[in-house]
N, C-alpha and C positions, 0 to 999 in steps of 0.2 A: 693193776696195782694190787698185790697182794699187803692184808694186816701184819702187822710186829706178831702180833698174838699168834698168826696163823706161821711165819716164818721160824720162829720159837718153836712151835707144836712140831712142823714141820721137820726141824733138824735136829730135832733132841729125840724125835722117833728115830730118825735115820743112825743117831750114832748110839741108840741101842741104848738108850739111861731112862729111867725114872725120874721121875719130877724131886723126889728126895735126894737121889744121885745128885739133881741139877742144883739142886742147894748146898748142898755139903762142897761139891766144886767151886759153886759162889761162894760159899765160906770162908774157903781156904784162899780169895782171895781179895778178901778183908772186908766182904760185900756179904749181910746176915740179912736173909730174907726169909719168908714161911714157905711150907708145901700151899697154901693159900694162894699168895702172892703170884708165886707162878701158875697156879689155875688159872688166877684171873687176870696174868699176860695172857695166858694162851686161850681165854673167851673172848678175849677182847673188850673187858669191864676193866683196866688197868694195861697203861702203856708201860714199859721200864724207864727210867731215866736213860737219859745219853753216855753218861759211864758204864752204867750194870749194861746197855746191852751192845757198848763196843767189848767188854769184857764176853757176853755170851756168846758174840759173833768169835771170839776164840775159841771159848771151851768147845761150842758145838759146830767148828771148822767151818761156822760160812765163809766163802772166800773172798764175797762178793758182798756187804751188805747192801748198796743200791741197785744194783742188780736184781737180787734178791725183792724187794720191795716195788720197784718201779719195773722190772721184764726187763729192762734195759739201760746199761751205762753207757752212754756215748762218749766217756771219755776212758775206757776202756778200749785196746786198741784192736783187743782180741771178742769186741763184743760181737764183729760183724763174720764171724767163724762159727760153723757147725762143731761138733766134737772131735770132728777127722781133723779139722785144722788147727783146733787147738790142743791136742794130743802131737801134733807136728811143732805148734811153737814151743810147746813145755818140751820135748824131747831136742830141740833148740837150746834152751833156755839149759837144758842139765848138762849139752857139749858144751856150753861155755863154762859151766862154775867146774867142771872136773874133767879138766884139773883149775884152777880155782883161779886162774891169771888173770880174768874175769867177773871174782867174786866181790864183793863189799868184804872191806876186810873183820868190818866187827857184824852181827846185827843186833844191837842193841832194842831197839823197836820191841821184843819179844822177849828181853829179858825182863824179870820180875827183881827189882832193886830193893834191899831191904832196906829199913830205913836204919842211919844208924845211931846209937844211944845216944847223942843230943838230940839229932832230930826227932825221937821220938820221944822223948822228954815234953815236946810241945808238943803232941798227936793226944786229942782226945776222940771218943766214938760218942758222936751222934745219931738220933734218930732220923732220917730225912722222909717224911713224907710223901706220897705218891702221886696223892690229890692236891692241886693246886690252885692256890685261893686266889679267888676273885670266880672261879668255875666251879670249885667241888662242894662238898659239904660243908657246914657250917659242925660239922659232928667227929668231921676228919679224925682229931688228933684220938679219937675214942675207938678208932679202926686199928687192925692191923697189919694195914696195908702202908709197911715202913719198909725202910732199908736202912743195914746199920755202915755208918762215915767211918773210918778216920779222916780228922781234919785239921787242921794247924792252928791249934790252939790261940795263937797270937791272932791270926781272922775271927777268930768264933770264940771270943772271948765274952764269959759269961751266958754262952749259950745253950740251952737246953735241947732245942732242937734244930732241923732245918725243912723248909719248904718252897718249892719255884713259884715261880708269879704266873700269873696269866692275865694277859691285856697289857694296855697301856697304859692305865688311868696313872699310875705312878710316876711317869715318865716327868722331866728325864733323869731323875733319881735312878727309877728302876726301872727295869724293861721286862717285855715279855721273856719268859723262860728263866731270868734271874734267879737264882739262888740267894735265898736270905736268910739268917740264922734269928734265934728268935730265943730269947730269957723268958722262961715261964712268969706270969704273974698277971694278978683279977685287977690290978689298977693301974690306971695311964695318969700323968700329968698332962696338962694341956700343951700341946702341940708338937707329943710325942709320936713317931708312929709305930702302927702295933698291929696285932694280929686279930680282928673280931670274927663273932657268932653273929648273922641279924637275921632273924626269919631263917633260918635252915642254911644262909649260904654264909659261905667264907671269905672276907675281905682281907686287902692288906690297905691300909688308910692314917692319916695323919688324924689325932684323936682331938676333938675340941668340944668343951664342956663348959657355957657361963651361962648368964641373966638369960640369953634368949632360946636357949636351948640344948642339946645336944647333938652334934654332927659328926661324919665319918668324912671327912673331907680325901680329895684327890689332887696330889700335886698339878696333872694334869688340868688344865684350866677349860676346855672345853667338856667337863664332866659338871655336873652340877654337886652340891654337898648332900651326902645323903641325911634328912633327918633321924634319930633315935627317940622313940618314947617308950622307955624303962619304965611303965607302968603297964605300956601296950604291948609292947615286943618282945620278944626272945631275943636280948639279948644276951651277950659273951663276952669279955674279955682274955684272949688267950694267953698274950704275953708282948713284949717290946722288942721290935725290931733291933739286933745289938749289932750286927754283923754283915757282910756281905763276901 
């Protein structure tokens, strides 16, 4: 099983681009990352999200992302072929589309739709974070390890930024890998939920504050409530969950 980082490293050397090259390409397709960012895909200190790197798996022609990753698709038919065979099925594959009686008549898949003037009347750009809370930093939003959205304003209304989940404890609201957009702001109402700082790590939790205490609670009932003492802790308030 090879790493994202090392598959990235790997075919951005092959098609001959720089790390800057690979951003200005991501740019242009509507996806604003650092020469950073991509360093630390390709150490392996940041994975890309699941859009930025079905997007890279174009720019940098992999053909095959599981493949790629795992040594082998099994559900590829042409996985169990040396190159002599699969230069036999691709040379296959070009007598049927030309002449084209055989071809798909559009392919859409690979075209780049622009959006048009009402739809982008709702498209605002977010910042989507890399690090995902309930695992990363409690210091995340102070990095610059982001990616910039368009996103449909009518979802992410009110939203400042966005971040994925990680675990369960949310569940079944949220799930792992979820996408949640988040309105900046240092105060919660009670039984809002929001984005915290607690000791260095980064939560996503439903916020509760009276007579006996302050807790980060977890929809998830098999999690216990985390205590806060804002006397004793670092804590944070990042902002209120607005969006998904």
């Amino acid at each position: 099983m090879n790493s994202i980082g090392k598959i990235i490293s790997e075919y951005r050397k092959k098609s001959n681009i720089t790390q800057m090259e690979l951003t200005e390409k991501l740019s242009a397709e509507g996806i604003q990352v650092s020469n950073r960012t991509v360093s630390a895909w390709e150490n392996g200190k940041l994975d890309p999200g699941a859009r930025t790197f079905l997007y890279l798996c174009r720019i940098l022609q992999i053909p095959d992302c599981v493949e790629a990753f795992f040594g082998n698709n099994p559900s590829d038919p042409m996985a169990m072929l040396n190159n002599e065979g699969k230069a036999k099925v691709l040379a296959y594959i070009d007598s049927l589309v030309h002449p084209v009686c055989y071809a798909k008549e559009t392919t859409g898949s690979a075209e780049v739709i622009p959006f048009t003037d009402a739809q982008a009347q709702h498209r605002k750009r977010l910042r989507v974070y890399e690090t995902r809370v309930s695992a990363g930093r409690g210091n995340f939003l102070d990095s610059e390890f982001y990616t910039m959205f368009d996103v449909d304003e009518n979802v992410a209304a009110g939203a400042d930024f966005g971040v994925a989940i990680s675990g369960d404890s949310m569940e079944p609201k949220y799930h792992d890998h979820d996408m949640i957009f988040v309105h900046s702001q240092e105060t919660l109402e009670n039984g809002e939920i929001g984005i915290f700082s607690l000791n260095g790590n980064a939560y996503i939790k439903k916020y509760r504050s009276d007579e006996t205490g302050t807790f980060l609670i977890s929809l998830n009932k098999k999690y216990d409530p985390i205590p806060v003492n804002p006397e004793m802790d670092s804590f944070r308030i990042f902002g209120r969950v607005c969006g998904q």
